[in-house]
C-alpha positions, 0 to 999 in steps of 0.5 A: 766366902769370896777372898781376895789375896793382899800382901798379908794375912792381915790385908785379905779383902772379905766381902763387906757384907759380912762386916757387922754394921756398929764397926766404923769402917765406911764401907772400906776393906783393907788390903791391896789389888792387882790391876792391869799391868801386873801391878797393885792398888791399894783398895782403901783411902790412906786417909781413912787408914791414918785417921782410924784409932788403935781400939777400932783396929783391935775390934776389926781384927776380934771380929776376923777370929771370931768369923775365922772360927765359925766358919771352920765350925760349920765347914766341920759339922758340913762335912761330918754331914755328908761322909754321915750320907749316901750320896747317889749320882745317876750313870751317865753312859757316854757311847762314842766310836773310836776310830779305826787306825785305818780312818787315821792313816795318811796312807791307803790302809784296809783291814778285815777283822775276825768277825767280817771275814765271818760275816762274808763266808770266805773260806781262803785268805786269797778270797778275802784278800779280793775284796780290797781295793787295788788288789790283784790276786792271780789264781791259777784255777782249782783248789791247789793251784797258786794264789800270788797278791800284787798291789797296783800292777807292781807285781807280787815281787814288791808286796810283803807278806808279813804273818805275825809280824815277820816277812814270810819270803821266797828268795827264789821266786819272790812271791809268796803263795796265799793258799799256804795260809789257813783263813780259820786261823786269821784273826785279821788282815792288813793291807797298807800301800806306801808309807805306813804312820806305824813307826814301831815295825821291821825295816823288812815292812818298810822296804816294801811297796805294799805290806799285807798283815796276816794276823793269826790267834794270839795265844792269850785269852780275851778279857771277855772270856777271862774267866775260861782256861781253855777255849778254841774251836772246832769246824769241819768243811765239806764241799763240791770236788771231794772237798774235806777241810777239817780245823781245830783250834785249841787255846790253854789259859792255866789259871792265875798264870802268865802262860798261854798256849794254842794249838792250830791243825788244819787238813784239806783234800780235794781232787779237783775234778770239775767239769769246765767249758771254754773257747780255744779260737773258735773250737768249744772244749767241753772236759774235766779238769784233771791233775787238780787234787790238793793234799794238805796238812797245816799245823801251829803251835804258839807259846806266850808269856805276857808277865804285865801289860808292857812285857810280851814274849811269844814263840812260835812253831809252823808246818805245812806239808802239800801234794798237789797238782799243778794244772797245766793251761788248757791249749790245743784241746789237751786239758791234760797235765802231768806236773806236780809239786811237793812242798813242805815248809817249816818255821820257827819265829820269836817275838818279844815287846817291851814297853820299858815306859811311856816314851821307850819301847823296844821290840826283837824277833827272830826267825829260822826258815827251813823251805823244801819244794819238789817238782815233777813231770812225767809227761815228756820225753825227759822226766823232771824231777827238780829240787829245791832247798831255801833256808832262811835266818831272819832277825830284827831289833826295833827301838821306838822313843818319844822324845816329846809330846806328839813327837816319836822316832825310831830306829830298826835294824834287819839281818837276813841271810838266804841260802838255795840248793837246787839239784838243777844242772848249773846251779852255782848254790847262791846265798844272799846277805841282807842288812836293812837300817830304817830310820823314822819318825812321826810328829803329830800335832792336833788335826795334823800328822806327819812320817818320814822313814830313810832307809839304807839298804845292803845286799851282799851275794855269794856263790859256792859254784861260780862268780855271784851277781854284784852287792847292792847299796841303796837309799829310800826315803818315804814320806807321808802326811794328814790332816783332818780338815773339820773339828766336828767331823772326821774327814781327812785329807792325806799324801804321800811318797815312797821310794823303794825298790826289789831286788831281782829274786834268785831264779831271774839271776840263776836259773838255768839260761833264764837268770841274768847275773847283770841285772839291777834292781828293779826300782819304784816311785808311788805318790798318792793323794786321798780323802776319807770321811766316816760318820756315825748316824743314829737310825736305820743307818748307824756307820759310813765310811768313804776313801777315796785315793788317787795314784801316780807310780812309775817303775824303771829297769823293770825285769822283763823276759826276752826271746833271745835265740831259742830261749828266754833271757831275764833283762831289764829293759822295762818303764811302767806309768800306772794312773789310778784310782781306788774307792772304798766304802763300807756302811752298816745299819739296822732294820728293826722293823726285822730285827736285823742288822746289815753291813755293806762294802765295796770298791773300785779300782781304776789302774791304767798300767801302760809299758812306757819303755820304748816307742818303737816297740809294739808293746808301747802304751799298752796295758800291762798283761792281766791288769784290768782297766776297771775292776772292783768288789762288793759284799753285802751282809744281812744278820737276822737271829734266824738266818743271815745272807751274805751276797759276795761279788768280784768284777774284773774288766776285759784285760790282756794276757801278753804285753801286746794288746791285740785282740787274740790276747784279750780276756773278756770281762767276768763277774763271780757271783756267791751266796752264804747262809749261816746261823749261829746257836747259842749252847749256854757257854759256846756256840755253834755255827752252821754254814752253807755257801754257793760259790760262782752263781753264775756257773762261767768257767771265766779265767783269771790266768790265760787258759786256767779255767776256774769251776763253775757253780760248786758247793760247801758247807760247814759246822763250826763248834765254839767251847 
């Protein structure tokens, strides 16, 4: 029945069709409309009304009630009908791929998770970290040796390693070393350069130039497995140079409880010993590496007490304890190295989320770092046994609010206190205080979104022995926006800005004759502007996504090393121009005529870093040393039920050891080729993996770092039981 409102109950307009057809209304209805204007009209003539009797005015409003109460009838013994039926509705099942928060960021971000770090074969977190794009991992050869990431030629002192959402630091050198970090315990890795749109985080992330994320197991149970109250796994690793690696991961789920708790324990040992041949000048050196060996132990232990799903409370527990090795450069036809390094490193970080409603939420963590390192040589005329004592207190408290639809803010305050000891002659005990304050907001409306962080920075140094560098206080604004361009397809065009800068670490203000007490931070300006597309496909090609980003940095009172007499001197006398520009592509697919599924990836990097300090000087317009012009990436899996293969490769071009750029300093360019093979069984409930890798094809001694030949052609295998 169609009705239309009038002013009274009596006034409602019901279809003339309905009217029997003895009552003598013309074809008229009473009531009144609503017409243009917001105002009414009467729908009947006033004529009509003034002229109708008494008795047909009674009738119409009989007939009313009585139409009234049969349609509540029928509408009665309907509905009695259909609770009285089994109604069945066809599954309509809707497929759609939500985007990653990569595909959305209006800042270059990347990130591996679990299951493609598996599909690569990578057995390092610095091996995984190579295949991102404007990246550059310097490995300093063998098994043991240092692994340092730095993100488009900033140096590894301006790129934050986050490991479970608190900074890992290193108040005496500043970089922090990626062969600490065990990959069988990485759930993902983040890489983000710039303005991150994550509002929620530590102002620790946010004083940084880039931020890579190393996210380990969490301690509770996925809602797949729910079910469970234990799982984990257990591989062992073998390989080339007397490699044992074995891993055990074990996660406890007491039923029906809001507890959770995993064990992580890792050992490795190698000696390192591979054979390696290359060209000093024009003399061939054909030797074995020595003073390569590794032992290593790795432990964590996570506590979780996640009561709802806003409320999550998680302790957590580290060690690590290393002998190694430090192979020494291979000058003068003497491979030989007596260095040694002995660290230990012990941690304990708490973290806690509270999501108090849908527009609060707050965050706190806290951390107590404790960092031992010892080093020796006993190969010169004096011996050196140098130790060193960092220890670190760490918190930080986040508060996030939306104060309306599509607009957020936060505020986060940090608290850091560093302390070094050192056994070294003129140590003066030097420790730091540092506050950081950042607030940010987001704002996002429909294809568009928007961040902007300021952060204020406080830096206050003491000293036990002698007078400490000076305080420091700065501001950093951020900024960065993005917007998708078309409804039906995510292509997104993105920008952004970021000021920031690094602190100059212990060893450039203390160390021995080295340090500078007068130096300033180190001080860096990033713009970038970029395009990402990705699409789903129905077919042999189901997914593609493409990014393509440009980059103007500059970099001012860069820290430098200076001859200065007989000895070097830390200065701040360095300006960098880095132009670039980074690619990114990954694809996956299907062949079913195989029954096989493939996945590809690959990147690009164009960086062109030049010193820009001074035109008198030789060095000016030169490419900064190790930072080739063109380098990239590529990895290409294909997933069979009997055997899949992944085929890695890392490109780097011909690059310069010294500030310089002459030919006695040129590396050549070199290209890592690797192969894995792997199978994975299915026993009822668990699995089991079976690997096989062959590392560098290519079988080239090629160097990273300037006479730290890598292996060449090496082997490993792996078995890994899931339960």
């Amino acid at each position: 029945m169609k009705r239309e409102s009038g002013e009274s109950p009596e006034q409602s307009r019901c279809c003339e069709p309905l009217l029997p057809a003895k009552q003598n209304v013309t074809g008229q209805c009473l009531g009144r409309r609503l017409v243009k204007g917001g105002k009414s009209e009467d729908l009947q003539d006033a004529s009509l009304l003034n002229s109708s009797s008494r008795k047909g005015q009674d009738d119409i409003n009989q007939m009313k009630r009585t139409f009234i109460a049969w349609g509540a009838m029928a509408l009665y013994c309907n509905s009695a009908t259909l609770s009285a039926q089994n109604i069945n509705i066809d599954t309509v099942e809707v497929n759609a791929r939500r985007l990653s928060e990569s595909e959305r960021a209006a800042a270059p971000m990347q990130t591996l998770q679990r299951q493609e770090l598996e599909r690569m074969g990578v057995n390092a977190v610095s091996d995984a970290v190579k295949h991102m794009s404007g990246v550059q991992v310097k490995d300093y050869g063998g098994i043991g040796g240092l692994k340092t990431i730095s993100v488009r030629s900033l140096g590894a002192q301006h790129t934050a390693v986050m490991y479970d959402g608190v900074a890992v630091s290193d108040c005496q050198t500043g970089q922090v070393d990626l062969s600490r970090y065990a990959i069988d315990n990485v759930e993902n890795l983040t890489l983000t350069i710039g303005q991150s749109d994550n509002i929620f985080q530590s102002a620790k992330q946010i004083a940084s130039a880039g931020v890579l994320n190393i996210n380990t197991f969490n301690a509770s149970l996925s809602a797949s497995d729910a079910s469970r109250t234990t799982e984990g796994f257990a591989k062992f690793r073998t390989g080339s140079y007397g490699l044992v690696n074995p891993t055990l991961l074990f996660k406890l789920h007491p039923s029906r409880s809001t507890l959770h708790a995993s064990l992580f324990a890792d050992y490795m040992r190698a000696d390192g010993a591979y054979r390696f041949h290359m060209m000093n000048g024009s003399k061939s050196i054909d030797e074995k590496r020595n003073n390569s060996d590794i032992n290593a132990w790795r432990a964590e232990t996570n506590l979780a007490w996640i009561p709802s799903d806003r409320q999550r409370l998680q302790l957590k527990a580290y060690l690590f304890d290393s002998d190694r090795g430090l192979p020494g450069s291979v000058v003068y036809d003497n491979p030989y190295a007596a260095e040694r390094s002995h660290d230990r490193n012990y941690f304990g970080q708490l973290n806690y989320e509270n999501h108090l409603s849908d527009r609060w939420k707050l965050s706190a963590s806290a951390k107590y770092n404790w960092t031992w390192s010892q080093y020796t040589d006993k190969d010169i005329a004096r011996e050196v046994d140098d130790r060193f004592r960092q220890t670190e207190l760490y918190a930080n408290a986040v508060v996030w609010h939306q104060p309306a639809e599509g607009w957020e803010v936060s505020m986060a305050q940090d608290f850091g206190y560093n302390y070094l000891h050192a056994n070294t002659p003129q140590c003066i005990f030097p420790s730091r205080y540092t506050l950081l304050t950042a607030l940010s907001s987001r704002y996002s409306a429909g294809r568009f979104t928007a961040t902007a962080s300021l952060l204020n920075t406080v830096i206050i140094e003491e000293a036990k022995a002698d007078k400490p560098a000076d305080d420091r206080h700065r501001l950093s604004p951020a900024v960065s926006v993005s917007m998708r361009l078309l409804n039906h397809t995510n292509w997104r065009v993105r920008a952004s800005y970021k000021d920031i800068f690094r602190n100059p670490t212990f060893n450039d203000l203390y160390y021995l004759m080295l340090g500078n007490r007068n130096l300033r931070p180190e001080k860096t300006h990033q713009w970038n502007i970029g395009t990402v597309w990705s699409q789903s496909f129905h077919g042999w090609l189901n997914f593609v996504n493409l990014s393509v980003d440009a980059y103007y940095g500059r970099v001012t009172d860069k820290i430098v090393a200076i001859p200065k007499m007989f000895f070097w001197t830390m200065f701040n006398i360095g300006k960098v121009e880095t132009k670039g520009v980074d690619v990114t592509a990954m694809l996956n697919g299907k062949c079913p005529a195989i029954n096989a599924q493939w996945y590809a990836s690959a990147t690009y990097n164009y960086m062109n870093a030049r010193d820009v300090t001074d035109r008198t000087l030789a060095s000016w317009h030169d490419q900064l040393p190790y930072t080739p012009l063109h380098s990239g990436s590529a990895s290409i899996t294909i997933e069979h039920p009997i055997v899949s293969l992944t085929y890695n490769l890392i490109w780097t071009g011909p690059r310069y050891s010294m500030q310089i750029n002459m030919p006695t300093t040129r590396m050549k360019a070199y290209a890592d080729h690797s192969i894995s093979l792997y199978r994975v069984f299915t026993l009822g409930a668990n699995r089991l993996r079976l690997q096989a890798d062959m590392l560098n094809i290519g079988n080239r001694n090629y160097e990273v770092v300037r006479f730290y030949p890598m292996p060449g052609r090496n082997y490993q295998c792996s078995i890994q039981f899931y339960y």
